[in-house]
C-alpha positions as CSV (number, residue, x, y, z in Angstrom):
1,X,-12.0,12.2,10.1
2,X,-9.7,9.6,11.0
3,X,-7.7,10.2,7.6
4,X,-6.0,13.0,9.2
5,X,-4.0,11.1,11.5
6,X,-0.7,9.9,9.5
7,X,-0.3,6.3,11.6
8,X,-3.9,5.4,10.0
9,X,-2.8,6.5,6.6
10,X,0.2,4.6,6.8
11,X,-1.0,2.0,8.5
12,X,-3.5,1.7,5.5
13,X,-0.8,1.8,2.5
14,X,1.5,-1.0,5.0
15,X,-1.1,-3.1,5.7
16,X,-2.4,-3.0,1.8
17,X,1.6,-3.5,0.6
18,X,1.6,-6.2,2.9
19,X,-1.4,-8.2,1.4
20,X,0.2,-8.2,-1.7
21,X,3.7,-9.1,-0.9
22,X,2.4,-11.8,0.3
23,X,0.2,-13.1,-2.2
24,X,3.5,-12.6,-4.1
25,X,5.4,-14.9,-1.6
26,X,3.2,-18.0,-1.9
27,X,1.3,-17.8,-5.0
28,X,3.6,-16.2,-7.7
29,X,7.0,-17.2,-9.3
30,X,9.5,-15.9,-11.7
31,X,8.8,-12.0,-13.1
32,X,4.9,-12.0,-12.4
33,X,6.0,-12.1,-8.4
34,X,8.7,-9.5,-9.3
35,X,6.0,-7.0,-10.5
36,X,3.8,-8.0,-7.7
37,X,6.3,-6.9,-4.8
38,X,7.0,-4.0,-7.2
39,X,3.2,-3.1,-7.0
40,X,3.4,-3.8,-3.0
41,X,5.6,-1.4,-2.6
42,X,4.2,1.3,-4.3
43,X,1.3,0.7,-2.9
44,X,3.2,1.1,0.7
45,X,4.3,4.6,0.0
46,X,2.3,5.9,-2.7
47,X,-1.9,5.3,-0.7
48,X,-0.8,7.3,2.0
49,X,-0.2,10.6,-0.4
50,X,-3.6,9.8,-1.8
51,X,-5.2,9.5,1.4
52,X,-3.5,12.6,3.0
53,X,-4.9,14.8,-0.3
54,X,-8.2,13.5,0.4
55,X,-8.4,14.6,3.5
56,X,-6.9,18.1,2.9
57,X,-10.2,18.4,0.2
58,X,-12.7,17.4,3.1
């Protein structure tokens, strides 16, 4: 499965991060785009872990 390479699974979490950074960048203001980039960047380094332990269990 293609999960098992690591540039998908980062590749994934970036491009997801990236979709909601900039959502944040020209839709948000104030604290609401401060959580959002917070969100982003978990999301950047935290679907990659998720996706490499699903692919370990297949």
């Amino acid at each position: 499965m293609v999960l098992h390479n690591p540039a998908v699974r980062w590749g994934i979490g970036l491009s997801g991060g990236l979709a909601v950074a900039a959502v944040a960048f020209f839709f948000l203001s104030g604290t609401v785009q401060l959580v959002a980039y917070g969100i982003a960047l978990l999301d950047i380094f935290v679907t990659p872990q998720i996706l490499k332990k699903a692919a370990e269990q297949q």
